[in-house]
N, C-alpha and C positions, 0 to 999 in steps of 0.2 A: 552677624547676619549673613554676609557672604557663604563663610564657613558651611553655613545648616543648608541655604540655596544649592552650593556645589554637593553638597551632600545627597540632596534630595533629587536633585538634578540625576546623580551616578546613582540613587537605587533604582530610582523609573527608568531608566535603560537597562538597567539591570531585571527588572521584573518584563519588561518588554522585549529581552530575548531570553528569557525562560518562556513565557507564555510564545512563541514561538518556535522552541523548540519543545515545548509541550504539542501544541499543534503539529508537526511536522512526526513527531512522534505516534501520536493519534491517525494521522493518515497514513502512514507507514505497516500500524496496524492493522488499520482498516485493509489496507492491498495484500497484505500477507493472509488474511483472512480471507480476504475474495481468492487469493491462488489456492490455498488451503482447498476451498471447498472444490473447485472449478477439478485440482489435483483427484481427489476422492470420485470426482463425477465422472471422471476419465477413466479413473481404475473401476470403478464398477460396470459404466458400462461398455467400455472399451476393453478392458480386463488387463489393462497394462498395470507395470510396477509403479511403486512412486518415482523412483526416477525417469522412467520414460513420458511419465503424466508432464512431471514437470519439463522434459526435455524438449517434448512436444509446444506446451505454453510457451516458451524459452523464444525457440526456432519460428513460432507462428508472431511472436510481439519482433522480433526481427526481421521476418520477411513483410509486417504489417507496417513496419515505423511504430509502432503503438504502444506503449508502455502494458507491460504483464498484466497487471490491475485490470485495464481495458478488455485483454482477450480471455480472461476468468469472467470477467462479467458479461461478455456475446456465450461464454461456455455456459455459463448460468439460467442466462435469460434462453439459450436456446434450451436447455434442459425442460425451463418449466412449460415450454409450449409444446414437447413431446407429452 
């Protein structure tokens, strides 16, 4: 009885940090997706390269304190109110 308890015990920690690195992966996605687009909105209508798009996002989430994710999403949002 013990045996199946420690058992069952080591897979539910085991499925509960896969479902958390599922999760962490999923948001991880999701930010690279926000830079993604936020990179594209730069280059069209800024007319910079991808690397300056991103370089620019980079240097503003560092003089912000604000994680990348964040300033892709002010790039965004201020997009769609032009």
């Amino acid at each position: 009885m013990v045996p199946s308890i420690v058992l069952t015990l080591d897979r539910f920690r085991e499925m509960v940090s896969l479902k958390a690195t599922v999760d962490d992966m999923r948001e991880n996605l999701a930010n690279r997706k926000l830079i993604e687009q936020a990179k594209g909105l730069l280059m069209d209508k800024k007319g910079m390269s991808e690397s300056e798009a991103y370089t620019a996002i980079r240097a503003k989430s560092q003089e912000e304190n604000k994680p990348m994710a964040d300033i892709a999403q002010a790039i965004i949002m201020l997009d769609s109110l032009l």
